[in-house]
Structure formats: structure tokens, C-alpha cells
N, C-alpha and C positions, 0 to 999 in steps of 0.2 A: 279455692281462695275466694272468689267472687262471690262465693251459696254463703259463705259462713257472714260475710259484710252484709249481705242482704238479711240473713238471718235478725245479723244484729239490730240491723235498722228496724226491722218488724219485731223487733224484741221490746225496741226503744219507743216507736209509735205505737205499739199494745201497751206497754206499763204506762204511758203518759191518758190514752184511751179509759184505760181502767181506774188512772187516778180522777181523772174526771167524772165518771160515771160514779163513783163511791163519792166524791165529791158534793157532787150535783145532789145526791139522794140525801144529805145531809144540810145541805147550804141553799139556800134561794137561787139557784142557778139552775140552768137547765144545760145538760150535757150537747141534747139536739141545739141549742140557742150557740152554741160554743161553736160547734160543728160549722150550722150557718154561718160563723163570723171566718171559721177560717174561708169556706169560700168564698166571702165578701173583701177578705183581704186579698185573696188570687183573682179571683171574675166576679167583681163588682156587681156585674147585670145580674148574673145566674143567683145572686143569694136568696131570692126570692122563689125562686123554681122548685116546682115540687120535689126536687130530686137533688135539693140543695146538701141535706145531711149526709147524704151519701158521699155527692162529689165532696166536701168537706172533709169526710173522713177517708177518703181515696187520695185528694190534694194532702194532706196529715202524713198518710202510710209513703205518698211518695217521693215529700218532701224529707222523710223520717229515714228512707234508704238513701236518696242523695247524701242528708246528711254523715251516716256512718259511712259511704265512702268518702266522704269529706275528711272527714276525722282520720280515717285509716290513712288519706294520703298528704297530709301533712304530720300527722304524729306517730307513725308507726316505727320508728327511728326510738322512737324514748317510753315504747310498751315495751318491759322488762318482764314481768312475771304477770298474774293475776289480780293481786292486792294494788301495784301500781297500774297494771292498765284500768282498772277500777276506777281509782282515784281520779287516775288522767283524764278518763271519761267525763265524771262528774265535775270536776273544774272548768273543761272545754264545754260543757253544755250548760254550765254557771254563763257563761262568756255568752254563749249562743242567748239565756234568756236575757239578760243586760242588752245586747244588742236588740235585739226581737222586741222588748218589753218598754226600753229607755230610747230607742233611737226611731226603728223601724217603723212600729204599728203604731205611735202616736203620731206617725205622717199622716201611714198609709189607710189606718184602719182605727182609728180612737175609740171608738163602743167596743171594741174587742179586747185593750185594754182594762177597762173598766167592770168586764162582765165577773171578776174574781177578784179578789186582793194578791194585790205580789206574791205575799209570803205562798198562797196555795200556786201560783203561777211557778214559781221558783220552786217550790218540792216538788211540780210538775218535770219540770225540765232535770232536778236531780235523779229521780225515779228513772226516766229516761236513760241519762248518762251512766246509770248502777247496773241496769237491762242491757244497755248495748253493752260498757261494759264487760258485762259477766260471760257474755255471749260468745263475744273477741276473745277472751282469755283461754275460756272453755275449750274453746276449737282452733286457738293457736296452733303453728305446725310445729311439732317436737323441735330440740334446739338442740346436737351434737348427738 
């Protein structure tokens, strides 16, 4: 039960990684710049540290498995099938970049904001929601 949540969560943090990386090669952004900003949002001091993109995308992966057991344990009550746990996904990780994008990081972190336009910020986080998702359904436990 625990592998397949984990699973999802590094399903959800790889398709969000990837859409940046595809991203970034396309748009004036730099994926490492992104990287840095997550760790700027968790350890301020360290965004500067050689070893900043890594932790960045370490704090991402680990923040990305809290989240799918976040998900699992509030809504696993209302995952029905695979098309609905899908859906549900992507609506709750709607929710997550609103909060994230509208509340949080223009406290905590304002050039992190900035460094994309929503619209790619927000098919970040739906990518996400479709990966973990598909992930959760896939490895659901048989039902009767």
C-alpha cells in the first residue's frame, strides 16, 4: 500500500520535472533557475550553494511523495475507478497550485512565482495530478 503512494508521488514529481525541463528548452527559463527557487522557498540560505539544484529537486521529490500521501488520505473515500481517480487528482492538484501559486509563494518566495507564466505553472501541477493519478488507479487493490 505504502510503495504504490510512494510510487505515485515520484510519478507526480517526475511528470512536473519533465514538464519543466521541456519547458525550460523552449521558453526563456532555465529548469536549474526553477530548481534553485524551490530550494529558496524551503532554505533560503542554501539557494545559493553549489549543491542547490539538487537539494531543490530532492526538496520537489520529497515534497511530491508527502503530497500523494496527502491526497490518498483525505480523498481515498471518493477514488471509484481510474477515469475518476484521475480526475480527482487533477482537481486536488488544481487546488494545490492556487494555493501554492496565489497564496503561499508570493509570501514566502515572489521571484519563484514570476520565473513562468501560470498557465505553464498550472499544466505543471495538472501533469502531476494525471501521473499520480494514473499511478493510484493502476495499482489500486482489486475491489470484491
Amino acid at each position: 500500500m505504502k510503495s504504490r503512494i510512494l510510487m505515485a508521488g515520484l510519478a507526480g514529481g517526475v511528470a512536473e520535472i519533465a514538464w519543466v525541463l521541456a519547458y525550460g528548452a523552449l521558453a526563456p527559463v532555465s529548469a536549474a533557475d526553477v530548481a534553485r527557487e524551490v530550494t529558496a522557498s524551503v532554505l533560503p540560505g542554501a539557494a545559493s550553494a553549489p549543491g542547490a539544484v539538487a537539494l531543490g529537486i530532492g526538496i520537489h521529490l520529497a515534497l511530491s511523495i508527502a503530497l500523494a500521501f496527502a491526497f490518498i488520505a483525505l480523498l481515498q473515500n471518493f477514488l471509484r475507478d481510474e477515469a475518476h481517480t484521475i480526475v480527482i487528482a487533477i482537481c486536488a492538484l488544481a487546488g494545490v497550485w492556487a494555493v501554492n501559486f496565489l497564496v503561499v509563494l508570493p509570501l514566502v518566495n515572489p521571484s519563484f512565482v514570476t520565473l513562468m507564466p501560470y498557465a505553464a505553472t498550472f499544466l505543471s501541477k495538472a501533469l502531476f495530478g494525471a501521473a499520480m493519478g494514473a499511478v493510484l488507479a493502476r495499482t489500486a487493490p482489486r475491489r470484491g
